[in-house]
C-alpha positions in Angstrom: -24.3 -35.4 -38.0 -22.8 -37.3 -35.0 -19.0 -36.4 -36.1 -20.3 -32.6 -36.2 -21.4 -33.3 -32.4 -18.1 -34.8 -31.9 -16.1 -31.7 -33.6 -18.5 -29.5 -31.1 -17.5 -31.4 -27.9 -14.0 -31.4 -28.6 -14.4 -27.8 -29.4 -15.8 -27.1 -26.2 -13.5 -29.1 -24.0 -10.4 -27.4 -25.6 -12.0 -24.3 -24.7 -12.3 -25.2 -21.2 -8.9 -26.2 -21.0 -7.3 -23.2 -22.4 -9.5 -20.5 -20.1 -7.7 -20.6 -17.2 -4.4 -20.2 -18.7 -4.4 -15.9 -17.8 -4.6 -17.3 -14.2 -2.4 -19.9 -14.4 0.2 -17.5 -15.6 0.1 -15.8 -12.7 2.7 -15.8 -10.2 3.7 -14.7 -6.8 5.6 -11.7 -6.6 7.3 -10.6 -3.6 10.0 -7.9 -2.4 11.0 -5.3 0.0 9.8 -1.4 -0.2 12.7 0.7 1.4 13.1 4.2 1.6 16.3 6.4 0.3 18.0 5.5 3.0 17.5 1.9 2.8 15.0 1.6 6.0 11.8 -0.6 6.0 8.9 1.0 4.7 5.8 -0.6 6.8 2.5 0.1 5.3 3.3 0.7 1.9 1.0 0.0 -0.9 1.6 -2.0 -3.7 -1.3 -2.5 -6.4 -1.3 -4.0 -9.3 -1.8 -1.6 -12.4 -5.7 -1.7 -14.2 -6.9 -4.3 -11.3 -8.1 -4.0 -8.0 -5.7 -6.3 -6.6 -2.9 -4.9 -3.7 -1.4 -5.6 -0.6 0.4 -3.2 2.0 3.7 -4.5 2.8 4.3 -5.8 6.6 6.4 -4.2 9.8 9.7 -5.1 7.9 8.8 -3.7 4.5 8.2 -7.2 2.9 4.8 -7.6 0.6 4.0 -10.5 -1.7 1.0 -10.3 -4.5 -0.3 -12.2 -7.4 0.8 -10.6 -11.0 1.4 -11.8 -14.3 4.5 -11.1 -16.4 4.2 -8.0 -18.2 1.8 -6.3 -15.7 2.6 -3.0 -13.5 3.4 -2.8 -10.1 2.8 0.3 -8.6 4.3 1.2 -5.1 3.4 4.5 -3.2 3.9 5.2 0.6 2.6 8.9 2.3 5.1 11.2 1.8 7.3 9.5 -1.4 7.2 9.3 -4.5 5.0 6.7 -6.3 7.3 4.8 -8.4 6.0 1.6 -11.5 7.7 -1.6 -12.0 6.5 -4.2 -14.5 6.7 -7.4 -13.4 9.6 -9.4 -15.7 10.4 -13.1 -15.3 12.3 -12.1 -12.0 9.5 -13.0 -9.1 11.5 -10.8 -6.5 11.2 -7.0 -7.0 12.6 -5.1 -4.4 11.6 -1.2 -4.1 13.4 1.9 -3.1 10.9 5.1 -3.1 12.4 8.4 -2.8 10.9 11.3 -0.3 8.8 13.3 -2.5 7.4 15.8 -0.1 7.1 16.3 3.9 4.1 17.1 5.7 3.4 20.3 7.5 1.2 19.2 9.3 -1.6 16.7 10.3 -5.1 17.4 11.3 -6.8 15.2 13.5 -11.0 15.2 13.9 -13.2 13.0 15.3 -15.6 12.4 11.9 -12.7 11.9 9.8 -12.9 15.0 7.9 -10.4 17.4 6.6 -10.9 20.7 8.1 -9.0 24.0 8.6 -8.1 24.4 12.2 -9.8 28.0 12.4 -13.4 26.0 11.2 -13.3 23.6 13.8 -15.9 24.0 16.6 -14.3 22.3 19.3 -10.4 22.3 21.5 -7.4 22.5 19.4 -4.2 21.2 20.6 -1.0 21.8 18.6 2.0 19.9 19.9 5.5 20.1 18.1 7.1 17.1 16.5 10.4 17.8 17.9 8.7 18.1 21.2 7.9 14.4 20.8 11.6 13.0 19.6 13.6 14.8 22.3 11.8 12.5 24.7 12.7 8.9 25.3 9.7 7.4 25.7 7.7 4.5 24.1 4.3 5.3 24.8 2.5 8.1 22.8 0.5 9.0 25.0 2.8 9.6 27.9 4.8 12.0 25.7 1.3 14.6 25.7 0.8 14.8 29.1 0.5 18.2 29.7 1.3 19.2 25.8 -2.3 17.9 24.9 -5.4 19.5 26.5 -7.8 16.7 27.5 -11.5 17.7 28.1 -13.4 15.3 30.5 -17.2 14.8 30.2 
């Protein structure tokens, strides 16, 4: 009876010792997201397929994340196309995304709602994009002066 106790606790221990081995495969990934054009793509989103892990990438396009070999990267960024990777034995895995679609336009409320611009109850200001790039000026909010109507209280 006392080797059958024996045979149990080695049983167990080798069970502890082989459970971790799914996170201990994992690695860090890392890489750059670029567009077609080979600029930075700040705020992209890279997730890992069937998890809830993801990361955005920083101001110069760079992201790193946790992923084992054989799982799915999925990058997507506003406006391109989402593109899947799986992760290999590589753990650098650059991205370029291609444009997949431009906005027409962007609507802007206060609750954060998506809304037609002929149900909104309140001022409407529509200011043109190439309004904005013909001026050389940093500061957003300097460019609507006068192209933005402002309502005091």
């Amino acid at each position: 009876m006392k080797q059958l106790s024996n045979y149990g606790i080695v049983l167990l221990f080798g069970a502890l010792l082989l459970s971790p081995l799914s996170i201990w495969a994992q690695e860090q990934v890392s890489g750059t997201v670029t567009d077609e054009n080979g600029a930075p793509l700040p705020g992209a989103t890279v997730l890992v397929e069937e998890t809830n892990q993801g990361t955005t990438t920083d101001f110069d396009g760079n992201y790193q994340i946790n992923a084992a070999q054989g799982q799915t990267l999925v990058f997507s960024y506003v406006g391109y196309e989402s593109h899947s990777v799986a992760v290999s034995t590589s753990s650098s895995i650059n991205m370029q995304l291609q444009a997949a679609n431009e906005l027409e336009e962007v609507i802007i409320t206060a609750l954060g709602l998506e809304r037609e611009t002929a149900e909104l109850g309140y001022a409407v200001s529509k200011v043109d994009g190439g309004e904005i790039s013909q001026r050389p000026e940093g500061d957003i909010g300097r460019l609507l002066i006068g192209k933005a109507a402002v309502q005091s209280s």
